[in-house]
C-alpha positions as CSV (number, residue, x, y, z in Angstrom):
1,X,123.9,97.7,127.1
2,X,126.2,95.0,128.4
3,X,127.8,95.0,131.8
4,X,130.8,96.7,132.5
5,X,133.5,96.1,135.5
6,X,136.9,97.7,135.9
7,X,137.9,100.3,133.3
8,X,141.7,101.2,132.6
9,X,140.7,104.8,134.6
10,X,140.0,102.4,137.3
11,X,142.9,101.1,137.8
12,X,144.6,104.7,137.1
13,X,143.1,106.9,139.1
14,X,145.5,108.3,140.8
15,X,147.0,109.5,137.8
16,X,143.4,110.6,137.0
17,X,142.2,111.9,140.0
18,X,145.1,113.0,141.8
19,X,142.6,115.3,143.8
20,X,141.0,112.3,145.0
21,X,144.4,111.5,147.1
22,X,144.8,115.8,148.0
23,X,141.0,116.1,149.1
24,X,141.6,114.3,152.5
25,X,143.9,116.8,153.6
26,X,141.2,119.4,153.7
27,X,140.2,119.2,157.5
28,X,136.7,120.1,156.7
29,X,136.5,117.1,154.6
30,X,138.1,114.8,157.2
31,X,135.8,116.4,159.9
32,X,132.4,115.8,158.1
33,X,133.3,112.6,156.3
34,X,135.1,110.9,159.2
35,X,133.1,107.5,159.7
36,X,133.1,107.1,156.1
37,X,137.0,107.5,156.3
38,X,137.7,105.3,158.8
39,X,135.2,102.7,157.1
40,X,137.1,103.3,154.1
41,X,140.7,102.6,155.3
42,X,139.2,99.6,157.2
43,X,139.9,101.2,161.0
44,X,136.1,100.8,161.2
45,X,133.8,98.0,160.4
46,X,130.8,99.4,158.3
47,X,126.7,99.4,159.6
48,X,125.6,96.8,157.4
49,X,128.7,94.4,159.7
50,X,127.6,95.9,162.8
51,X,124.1,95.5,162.2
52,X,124.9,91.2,162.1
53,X,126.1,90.9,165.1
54,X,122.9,93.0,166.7
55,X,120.9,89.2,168.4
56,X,117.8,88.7,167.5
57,X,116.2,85.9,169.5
58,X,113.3,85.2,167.4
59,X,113.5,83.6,164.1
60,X,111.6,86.6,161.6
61,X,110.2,84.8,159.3
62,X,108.3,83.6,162.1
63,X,106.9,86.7,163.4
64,X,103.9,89.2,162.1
65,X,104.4,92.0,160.7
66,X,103.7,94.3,163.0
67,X,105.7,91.7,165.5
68,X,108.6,92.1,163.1
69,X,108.2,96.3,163.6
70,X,109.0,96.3,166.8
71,X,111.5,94.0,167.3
72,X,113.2,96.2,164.8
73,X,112.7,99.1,166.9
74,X,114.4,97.4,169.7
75,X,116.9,96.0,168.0
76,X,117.4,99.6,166.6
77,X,118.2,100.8,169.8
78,X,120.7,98.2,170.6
79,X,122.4,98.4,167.7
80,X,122.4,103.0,168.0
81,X,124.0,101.4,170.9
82,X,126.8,100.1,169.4
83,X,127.4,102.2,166.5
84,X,128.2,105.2,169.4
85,X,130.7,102.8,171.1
86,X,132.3,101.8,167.5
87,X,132.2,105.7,167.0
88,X,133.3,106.8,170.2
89,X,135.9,104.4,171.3
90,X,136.6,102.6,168.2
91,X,136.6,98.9,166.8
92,X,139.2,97.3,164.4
93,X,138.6,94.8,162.2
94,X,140.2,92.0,164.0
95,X,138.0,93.1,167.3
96,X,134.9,92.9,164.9
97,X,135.7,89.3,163.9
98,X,135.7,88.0,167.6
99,X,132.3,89.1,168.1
100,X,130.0,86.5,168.2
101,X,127.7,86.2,165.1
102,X,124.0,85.3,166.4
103,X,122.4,82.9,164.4
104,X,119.2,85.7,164.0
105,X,120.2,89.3,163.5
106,X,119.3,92.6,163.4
107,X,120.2,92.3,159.7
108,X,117.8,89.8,159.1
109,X,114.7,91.2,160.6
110,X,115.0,94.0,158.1
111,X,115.9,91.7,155.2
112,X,112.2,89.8,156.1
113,X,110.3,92.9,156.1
114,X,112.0,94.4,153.0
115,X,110.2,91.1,151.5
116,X,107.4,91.1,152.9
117,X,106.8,95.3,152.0
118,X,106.8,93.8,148.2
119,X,103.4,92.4,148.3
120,X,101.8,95.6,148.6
121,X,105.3,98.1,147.8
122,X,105.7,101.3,149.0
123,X,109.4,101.5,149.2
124,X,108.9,104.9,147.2
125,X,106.7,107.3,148.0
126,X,104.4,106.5,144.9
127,X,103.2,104.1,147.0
128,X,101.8,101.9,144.4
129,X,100.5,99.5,146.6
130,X,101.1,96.6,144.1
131,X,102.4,92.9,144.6
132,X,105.5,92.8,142.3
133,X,105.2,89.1,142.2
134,X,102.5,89.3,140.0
135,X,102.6,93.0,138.8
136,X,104.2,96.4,138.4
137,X,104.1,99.6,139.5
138,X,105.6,102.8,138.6
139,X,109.4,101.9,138.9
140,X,108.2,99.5,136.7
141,X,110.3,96.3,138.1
142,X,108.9,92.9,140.2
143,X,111.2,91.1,142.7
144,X,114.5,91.4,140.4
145,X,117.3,93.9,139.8
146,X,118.9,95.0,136.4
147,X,122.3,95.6,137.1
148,X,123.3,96.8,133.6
149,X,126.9,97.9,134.4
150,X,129.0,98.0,137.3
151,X,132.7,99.4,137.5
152,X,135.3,102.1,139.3
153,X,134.0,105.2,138.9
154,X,136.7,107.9,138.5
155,X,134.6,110.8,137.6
156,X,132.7,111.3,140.9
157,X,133.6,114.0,144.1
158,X,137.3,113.6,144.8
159,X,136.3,111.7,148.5
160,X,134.6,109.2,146.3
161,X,137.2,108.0,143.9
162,X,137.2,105.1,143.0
163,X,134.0,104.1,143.3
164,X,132.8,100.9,143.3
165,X,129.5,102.1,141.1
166,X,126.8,99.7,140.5
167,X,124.0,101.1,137.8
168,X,120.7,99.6,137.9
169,X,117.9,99.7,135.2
170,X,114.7,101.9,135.6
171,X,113.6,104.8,138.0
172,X,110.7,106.3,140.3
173,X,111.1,109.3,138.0
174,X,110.7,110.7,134.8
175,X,113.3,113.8,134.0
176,X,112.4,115.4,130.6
177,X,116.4,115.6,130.7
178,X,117.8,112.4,131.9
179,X,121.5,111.9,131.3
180,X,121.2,107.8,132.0
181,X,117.7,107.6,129.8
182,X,118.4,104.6,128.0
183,X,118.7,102.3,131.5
184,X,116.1,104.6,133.7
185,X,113.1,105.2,130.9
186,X,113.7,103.5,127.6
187,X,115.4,100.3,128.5
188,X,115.6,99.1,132.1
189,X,116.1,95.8,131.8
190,X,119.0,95.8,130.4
191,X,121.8,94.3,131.6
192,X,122.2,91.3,134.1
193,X,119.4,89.6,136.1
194,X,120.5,89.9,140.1
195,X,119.6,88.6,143.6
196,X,121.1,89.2,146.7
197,X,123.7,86.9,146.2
198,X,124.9,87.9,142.6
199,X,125.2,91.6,143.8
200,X,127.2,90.8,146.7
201,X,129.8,88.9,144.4
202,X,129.7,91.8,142.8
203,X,130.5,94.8,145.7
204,X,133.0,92.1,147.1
205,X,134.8,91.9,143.5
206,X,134.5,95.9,143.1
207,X,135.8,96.4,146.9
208,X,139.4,94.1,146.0
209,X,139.4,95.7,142.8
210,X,140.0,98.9,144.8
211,X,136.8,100.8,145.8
212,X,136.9,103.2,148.2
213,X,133.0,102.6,148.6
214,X,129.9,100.7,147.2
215,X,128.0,103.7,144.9
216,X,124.0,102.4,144.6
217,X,123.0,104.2,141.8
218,X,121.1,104.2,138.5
219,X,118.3,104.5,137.7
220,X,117.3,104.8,140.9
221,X,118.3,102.4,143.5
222,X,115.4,102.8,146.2
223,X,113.0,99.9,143.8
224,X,115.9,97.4,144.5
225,X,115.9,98.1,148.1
226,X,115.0,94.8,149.0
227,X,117.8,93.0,147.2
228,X,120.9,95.7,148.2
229,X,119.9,95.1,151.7
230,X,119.8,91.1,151.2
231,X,123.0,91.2,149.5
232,X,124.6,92.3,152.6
233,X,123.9,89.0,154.2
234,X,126.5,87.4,151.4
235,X,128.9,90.3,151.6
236,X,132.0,89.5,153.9
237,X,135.0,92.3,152.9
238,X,134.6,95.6,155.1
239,X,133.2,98.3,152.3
240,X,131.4,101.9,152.8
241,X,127.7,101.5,151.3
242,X,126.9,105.0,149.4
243,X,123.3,105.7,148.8
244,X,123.7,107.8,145.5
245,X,119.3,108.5,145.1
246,X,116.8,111.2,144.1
247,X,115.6,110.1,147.8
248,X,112.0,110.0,147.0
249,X,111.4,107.1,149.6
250,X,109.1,106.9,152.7
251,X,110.0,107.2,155.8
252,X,109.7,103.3,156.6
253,X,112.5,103.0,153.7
254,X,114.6,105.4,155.3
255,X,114.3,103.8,158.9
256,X,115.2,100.5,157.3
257,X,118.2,102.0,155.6
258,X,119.8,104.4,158.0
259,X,121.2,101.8,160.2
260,X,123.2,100.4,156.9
261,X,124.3,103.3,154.9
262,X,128.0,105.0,155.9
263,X,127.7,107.7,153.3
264,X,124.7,109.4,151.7
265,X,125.2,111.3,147.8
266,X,121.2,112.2,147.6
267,X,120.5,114.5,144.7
268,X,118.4,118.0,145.8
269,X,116.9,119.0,142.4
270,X,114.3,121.3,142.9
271,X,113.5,124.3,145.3
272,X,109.6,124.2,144.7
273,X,106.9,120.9,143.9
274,X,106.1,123.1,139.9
275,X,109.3,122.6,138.5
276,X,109.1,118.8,139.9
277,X,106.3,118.1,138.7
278,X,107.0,119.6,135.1
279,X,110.5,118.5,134.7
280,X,110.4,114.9,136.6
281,X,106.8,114.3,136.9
282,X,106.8,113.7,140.9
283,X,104.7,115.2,143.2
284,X,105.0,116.6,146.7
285,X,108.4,116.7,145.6
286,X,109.9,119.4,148.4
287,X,108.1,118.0,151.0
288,X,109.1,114.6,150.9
289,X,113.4,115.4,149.6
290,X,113.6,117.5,152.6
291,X,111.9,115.5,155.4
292,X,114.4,113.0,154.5
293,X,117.4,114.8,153.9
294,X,116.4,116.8,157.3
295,X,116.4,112.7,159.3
296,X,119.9,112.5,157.6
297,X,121.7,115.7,158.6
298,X,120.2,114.9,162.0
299,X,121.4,111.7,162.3
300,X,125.0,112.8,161.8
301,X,126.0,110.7,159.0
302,X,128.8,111.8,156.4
303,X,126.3,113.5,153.2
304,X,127.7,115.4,149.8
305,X,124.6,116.5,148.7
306,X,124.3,117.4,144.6
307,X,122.5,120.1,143.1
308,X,122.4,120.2,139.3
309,X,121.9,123.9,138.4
310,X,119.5,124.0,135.5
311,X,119.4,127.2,133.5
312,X,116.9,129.7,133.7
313,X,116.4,128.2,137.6
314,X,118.3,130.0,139.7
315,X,115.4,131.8,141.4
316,X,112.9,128.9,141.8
317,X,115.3,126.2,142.5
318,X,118.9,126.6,143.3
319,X,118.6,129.3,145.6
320,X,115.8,127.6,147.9
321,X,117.8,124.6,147.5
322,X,121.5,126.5,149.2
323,X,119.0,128.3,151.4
324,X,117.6,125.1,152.9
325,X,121.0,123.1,153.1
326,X,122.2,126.6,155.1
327,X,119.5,126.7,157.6
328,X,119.0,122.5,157.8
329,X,122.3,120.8,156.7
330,X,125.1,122.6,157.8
331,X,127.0,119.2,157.7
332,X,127.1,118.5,154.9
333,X,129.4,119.0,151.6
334,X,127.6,120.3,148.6
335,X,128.6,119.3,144.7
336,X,127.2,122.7,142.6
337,X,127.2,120.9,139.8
338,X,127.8,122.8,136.0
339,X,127.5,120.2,133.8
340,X,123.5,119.9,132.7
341,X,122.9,119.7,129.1
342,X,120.0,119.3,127.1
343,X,119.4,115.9,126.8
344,X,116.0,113.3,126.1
345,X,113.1,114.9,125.6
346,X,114.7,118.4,126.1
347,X,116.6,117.4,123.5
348,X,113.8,116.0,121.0
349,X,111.0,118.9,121.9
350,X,113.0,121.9,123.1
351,X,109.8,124.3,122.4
352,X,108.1,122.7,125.1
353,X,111.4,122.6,127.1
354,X,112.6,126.1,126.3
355,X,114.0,127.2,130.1
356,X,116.4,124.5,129.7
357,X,116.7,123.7,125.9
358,X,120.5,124.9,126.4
359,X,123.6,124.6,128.3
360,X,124.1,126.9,131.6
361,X,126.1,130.3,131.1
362,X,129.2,131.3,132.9
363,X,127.5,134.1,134.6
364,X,124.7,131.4,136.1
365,X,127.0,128.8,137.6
366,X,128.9,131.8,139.1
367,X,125.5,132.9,140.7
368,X,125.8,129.8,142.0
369,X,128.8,129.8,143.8
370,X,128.1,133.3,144.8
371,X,125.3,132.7,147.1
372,X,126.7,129.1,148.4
373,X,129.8,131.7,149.5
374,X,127.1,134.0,151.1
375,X,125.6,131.2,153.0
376,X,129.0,130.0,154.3
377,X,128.4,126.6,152.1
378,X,131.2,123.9,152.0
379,X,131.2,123.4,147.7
380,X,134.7,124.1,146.4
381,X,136.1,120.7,148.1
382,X,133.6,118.3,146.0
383,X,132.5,121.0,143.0
């Protein structure tokens, strides 16, 4: 697969997507998605801009690691700090630009440890433990990212569009029914070599094409953790950064991202560790996709949260999953999404697949909605 940038949708989306322009009069959607918003129509800088002007008086590459750990807890604090002024009292652009840029920043320290976490990874919650320098572990990748296309996304949720969408090769999991299979399984690399510097050329391109947003994707975008968060040293036009992820990361991960992500599109998948471990081949599944999406939804940040209905799963995995959102994540929007289809191995062995060896009926996506109506869910804006 080559690489892809701005499609003729791209440029036509509001002829396309004419909800995308609609959706923001929806007050719910302005209420739960307002940093993103402001980020968006550049009345607010974004975190990764607010976290390099957060001083840090050491030089990182010169402390220990554990050194580097907390001096990125304090920092932390400084810079939670900030984002509640920016939040609370507001900072334009042109304010933003008068701030003095420390030669060390809080950016920086999280850059160096990012690096250093690749000589023994666990970015993921695998937790393979290799050095990527000289070997591989499940995701499968070293030190470089496969971007193998990158472009304006017209078919996400309506808030989204365009999206500034960069895919990269291979994945932390392994769905039997993988829409992107050929760049997360078969062939993920794909595509174009990049560092931090060749992906910031390329969100900076994306964002003056006309993104609304930076959409991380893939794959899976947690094994090129290391080089998104780099790229935001390079990266000097004001853009939302959307975390669009199967969120199977550690907590570490998540600490290191939070600070820089102004929108989170996680995918919920399954209500119970069986089904994940059948279907994607992950373990402790439930455990780990709701302690983070739980540190989200506390946090406050804007979240759509997707949940693929499978057929024949209604039971075991979409109503745990509405259920859960209800009771943790009342926050966020929710994208009940209808359109899985038999596809991979599903596709190639649907004996051993034969739950979801077919397309969802009318009466299952209904059940669907059904319950997110019972539970009071906000859907219809993003479904």
């Amino acid at each position: 697969m080559g690489v892809r940038v701005v499609s003729v949708e791209g440029r036509l989306w509001r002829l396309i997507r004419p909800d995308a322009i609609y959706v923001w009069r929806e007050e719910r959607v302005r209420r739960k998605l307002e940093w993103y918003y402001r980020v968006m129509n550049n009345r607010a800088p974004a975190k990764f801009m607010l976290a390099k002007k957060v001083p840090a008086e050491t030089d990182p590459r010169d402390l220990a690691t554990d050194e580097l750990w907390h001096l990125h807890s304090d920092l932390r604090r400084e810079f939670s700090t900030m984002l509640h002024s920016v939040r609370s009292n507001g900072l334009t652009l042109d304010e933003y630009h008068k701030l003095d840029t420390p030669k060390h920043s809080f950016l920086d320290v999280k850059i160096e440890i990012l690096r250093r976490t690749l000589s023994s990874c666990e970015l993921c919650e695998w937790r393979c433990r290799v050095n990527r320098d000289v070997k591989v572990g499940v995701c499968r990748l070293g030190r470089e990212s496969y971007v193998t296309t990158y472009f304006l996304h017209v078919g996400e949720e309506a808030p989204l569009v365009p999206s500034g969408t960069i895919f990269y090769g291979s994945c932390n999991f392994r769905c039997v029914f993988c829409q992107n299979y050929d760049i997360s399984q078969l062939n993920p690399f794909t595509g174009i070599k990049a560092g931090p510097k060749e992906l910031a050329t390329i969100e900076e391109y994306l964002r003056l094409e006309g993104a609304r947003n930076i959409n991380h994707v893939g794959g899976e975008p947690t094994p090129n953790v290391h080089n998104i968060v780099a790229s935001f040293k390079y990266l000097n036009v004001n853009v939302p950064q959307l975390w669009n992820s199967n969120m199977y990361m550690t907590p570490k991960t998540l600490e290191l991202l939070s600070d820089l992500i102004d929108i989170w599109l996680p995918d919920f998948k399954y209500g119970n560790d069986t089904c994940a471990l059948r279907l994607s081949a992950v373990r402790r599944y439930y455990e780990v996709i709701t302690r983070n999406l739980r540190s989200i939804c506390e946090s406050g940040d804007p979240i759509i949260i997707r949940h693929l209905v499978l057929p024949n799963h209604f039971e075991c995995c979409t109503k745990p999953v509405l259920e859960w959102i209800s009771e943790n994540c009342r926050n966020a929007l929710i994208n009940i999404m209808d359109q899985y289809r038999p596809e991979f191995w599903v596709s190639l062995n649907p004996k051993r697949y034969p739950d979801i060896a077919r397309r969802l009926r009318r009466d299952e996506i209904n059940a669907a909605y059904e319950h997110a109506d019972k539970l009071g869910l906000d859907y219809r804006e993003v479904s």
